[in-house]
TORTORKE-486803 format. One record per residue (C-alpha): x, y, z; residue in one letter; chain; residue number from 1. Coordinates in Angstrom, 3 decimals. Example, Ala and Ser with C-alpha at 12.3 -4.5 7.8 and 13.67 -1.06 7.14 Angstrom:
<lotis>
+----------+----------+----------+---------+--------+-----+
:       xx :       yy :       zz : residuo : cadena : num :
+----------+----------+----------+---------+--------+-----+
:   12.300 :   -4.500 :    7.800 :       a :      A :   1 :
:   13.670 :   -1.060 :    7.140 :       s :      A :   2 :
+----------+----------+----------+---------+--------+-----+
</lotis>
This chain:
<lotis>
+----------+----------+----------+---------+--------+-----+
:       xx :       yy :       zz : residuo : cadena : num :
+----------+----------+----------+---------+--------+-----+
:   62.787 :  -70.947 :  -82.786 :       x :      A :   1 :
:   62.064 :  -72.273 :  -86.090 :       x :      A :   2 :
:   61.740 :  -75.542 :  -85.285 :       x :      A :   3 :
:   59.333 :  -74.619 :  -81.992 :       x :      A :   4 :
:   56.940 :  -72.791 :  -84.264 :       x :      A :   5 :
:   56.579 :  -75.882 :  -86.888 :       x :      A :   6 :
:   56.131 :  -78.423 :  -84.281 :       x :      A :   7 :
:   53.087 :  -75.763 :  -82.827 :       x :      A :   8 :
:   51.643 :  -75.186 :  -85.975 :       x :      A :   9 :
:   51.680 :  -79.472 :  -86.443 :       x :      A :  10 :
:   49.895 :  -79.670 :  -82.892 :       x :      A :  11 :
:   47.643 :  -76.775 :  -83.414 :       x :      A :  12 :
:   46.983 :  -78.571 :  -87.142 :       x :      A :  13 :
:   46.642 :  -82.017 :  -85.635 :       x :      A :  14 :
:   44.561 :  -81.321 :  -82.622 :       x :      A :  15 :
:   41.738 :  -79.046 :  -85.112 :       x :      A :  16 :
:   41.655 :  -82.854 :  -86.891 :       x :      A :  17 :
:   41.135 :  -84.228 :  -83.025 :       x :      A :  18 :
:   38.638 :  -81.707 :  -81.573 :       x :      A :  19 :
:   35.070 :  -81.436 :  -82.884 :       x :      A :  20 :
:   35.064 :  -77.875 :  -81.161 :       x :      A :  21 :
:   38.198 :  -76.488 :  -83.413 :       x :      A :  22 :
:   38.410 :  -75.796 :  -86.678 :       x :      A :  23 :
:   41.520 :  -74.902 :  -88.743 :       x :      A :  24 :
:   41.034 :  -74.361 :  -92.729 :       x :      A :  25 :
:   44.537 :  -75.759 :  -93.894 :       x :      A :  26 :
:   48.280 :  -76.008 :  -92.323 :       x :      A :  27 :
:   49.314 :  -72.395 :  -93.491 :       x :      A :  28 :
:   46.377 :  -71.358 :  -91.079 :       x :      A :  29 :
:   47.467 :  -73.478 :  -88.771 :       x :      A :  30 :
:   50.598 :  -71.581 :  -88.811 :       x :      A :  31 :
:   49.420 :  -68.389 :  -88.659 :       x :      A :  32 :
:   47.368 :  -69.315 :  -85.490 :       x :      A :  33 :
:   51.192 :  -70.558 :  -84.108 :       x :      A :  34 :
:   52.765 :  -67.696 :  -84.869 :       x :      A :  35 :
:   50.475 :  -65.311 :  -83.526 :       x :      A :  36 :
:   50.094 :  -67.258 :  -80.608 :       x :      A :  37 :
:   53.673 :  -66.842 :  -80.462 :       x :      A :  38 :
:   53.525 :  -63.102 :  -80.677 :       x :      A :  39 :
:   50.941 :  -62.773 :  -77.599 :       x :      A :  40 :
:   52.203 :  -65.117 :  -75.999 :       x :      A :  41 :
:   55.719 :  -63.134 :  -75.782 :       x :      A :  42 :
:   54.274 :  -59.237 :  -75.815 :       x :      A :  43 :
:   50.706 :  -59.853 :  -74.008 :       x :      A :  44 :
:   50.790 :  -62.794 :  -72.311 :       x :      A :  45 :
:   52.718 :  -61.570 :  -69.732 :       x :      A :  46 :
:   50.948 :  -58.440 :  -68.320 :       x :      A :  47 :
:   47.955 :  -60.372 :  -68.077 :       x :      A :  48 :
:   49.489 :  -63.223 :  -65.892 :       x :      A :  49 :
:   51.195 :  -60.497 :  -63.968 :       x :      A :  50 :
:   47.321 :  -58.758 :  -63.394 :       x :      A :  51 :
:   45.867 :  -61.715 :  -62.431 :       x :      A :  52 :
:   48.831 :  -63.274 :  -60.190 :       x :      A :  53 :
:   46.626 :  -63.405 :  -56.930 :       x :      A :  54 :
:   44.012 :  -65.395 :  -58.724 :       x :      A :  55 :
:   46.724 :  -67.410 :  -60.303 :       x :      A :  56 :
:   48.748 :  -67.867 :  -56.784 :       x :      A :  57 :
:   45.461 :  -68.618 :  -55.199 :       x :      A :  58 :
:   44.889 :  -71.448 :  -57.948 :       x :      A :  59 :
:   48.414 :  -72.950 :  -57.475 :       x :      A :  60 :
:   49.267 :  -71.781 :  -61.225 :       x :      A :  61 :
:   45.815 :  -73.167 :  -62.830 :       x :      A :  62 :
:   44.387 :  -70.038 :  -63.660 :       x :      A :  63 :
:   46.868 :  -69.581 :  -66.419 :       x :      A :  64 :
:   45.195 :  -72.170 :  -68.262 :       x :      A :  65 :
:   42.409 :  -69.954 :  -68.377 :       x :      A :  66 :
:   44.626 :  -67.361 :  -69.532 :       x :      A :  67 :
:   45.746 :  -69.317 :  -71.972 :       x :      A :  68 :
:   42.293 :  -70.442 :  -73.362 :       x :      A :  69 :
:   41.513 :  -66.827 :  -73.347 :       x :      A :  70 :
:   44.314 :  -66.200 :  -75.924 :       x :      A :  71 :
:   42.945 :  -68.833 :  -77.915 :       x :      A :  72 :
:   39.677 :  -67.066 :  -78.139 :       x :      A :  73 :
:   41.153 :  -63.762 :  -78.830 :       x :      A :  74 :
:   43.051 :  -65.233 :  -82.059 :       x :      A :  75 :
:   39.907 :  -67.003 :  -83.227 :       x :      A :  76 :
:   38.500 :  -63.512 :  -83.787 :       x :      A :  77 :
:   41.455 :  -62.491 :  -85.071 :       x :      A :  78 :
:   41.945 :  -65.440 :  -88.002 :       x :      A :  79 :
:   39.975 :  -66.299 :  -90.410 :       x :      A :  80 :
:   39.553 :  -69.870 :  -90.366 :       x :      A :  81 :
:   40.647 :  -70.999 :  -87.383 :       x :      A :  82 :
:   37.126 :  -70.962 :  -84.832 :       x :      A :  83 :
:   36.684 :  -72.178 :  -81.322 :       x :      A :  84 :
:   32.535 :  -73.512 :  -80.633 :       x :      A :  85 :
:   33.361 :  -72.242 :  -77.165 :       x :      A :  86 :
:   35.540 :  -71.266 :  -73.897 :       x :      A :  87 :
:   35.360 :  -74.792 :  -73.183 :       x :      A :  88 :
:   36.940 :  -76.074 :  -76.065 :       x :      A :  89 :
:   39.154 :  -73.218 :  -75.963 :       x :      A :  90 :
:   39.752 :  -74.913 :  -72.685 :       x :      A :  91 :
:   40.526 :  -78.370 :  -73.416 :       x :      A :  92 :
:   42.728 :  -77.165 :  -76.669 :       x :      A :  93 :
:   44.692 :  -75.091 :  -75.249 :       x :      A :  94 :
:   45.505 :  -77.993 :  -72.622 :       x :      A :  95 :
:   45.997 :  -80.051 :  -75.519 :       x :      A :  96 :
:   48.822 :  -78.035 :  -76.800 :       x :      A :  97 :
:   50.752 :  -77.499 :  -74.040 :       x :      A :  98 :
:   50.714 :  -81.006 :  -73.010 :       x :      A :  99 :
:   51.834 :  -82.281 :  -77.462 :       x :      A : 100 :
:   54.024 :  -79.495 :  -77.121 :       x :      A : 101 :
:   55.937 :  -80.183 :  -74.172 :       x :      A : 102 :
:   56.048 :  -83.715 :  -75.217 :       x :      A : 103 :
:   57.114 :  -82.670 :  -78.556 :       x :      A : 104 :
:   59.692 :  -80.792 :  -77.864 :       x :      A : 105 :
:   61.079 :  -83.079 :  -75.637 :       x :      A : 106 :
:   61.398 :  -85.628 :  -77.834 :       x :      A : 107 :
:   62.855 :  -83.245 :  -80.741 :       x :      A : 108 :
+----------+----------+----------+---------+--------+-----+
</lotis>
């Protein structure tokens, strides 16, 4: 678990350096954006995908990217210094970090 939440909070760190759109102050914000991603993504995460599973059947699973971005958003309001320019970088990061992660953790 450990392990998982470092390598997010590198990605999350790493991908703020990539992305004009996101912003992270330092690496101890970067880990507070992983773990709390971490948290919705285990208590909230789940009642949303299960509210929008026609949308997400009739999308052939793509819809929980949007999901996904969503959450993004929702912690950028909730950190300070982390910040998202828009849903569309929202977008395109949280894509970001599922594709580093999976590779990631693949490799580690």
């Amino acid at each position: 678990m450990l392990k998982i939440l470092l390598i997010n909070s590198l990605v999350i760190f790493f991908g703020a350096y990539l992305l004009d759109g996101v912003k992270v102050k330092n690496y101890l914000t970067a880990l507070g954006v992983a773990i709390l991603l971490a948290l919705i993504n285990v208590f909230i995460k789940p009642f949303i995908v299960l509210l929008t599973l026609p949308l997400t059947i009739i999308t052939l699973g793509l819809f929980v990217w949007v999901i996904n971005a969503w959450m993004l958003m929702l912690i950028d309001k909730l950190v300070e210094g982390f910040s998202l320019k828009s849903f569309w970088w929202a977008l395109f990061f949280a894509l970001f970090i599922s594709i580093l992660n999976g590779l990631l953790l693949r490799i580690f």
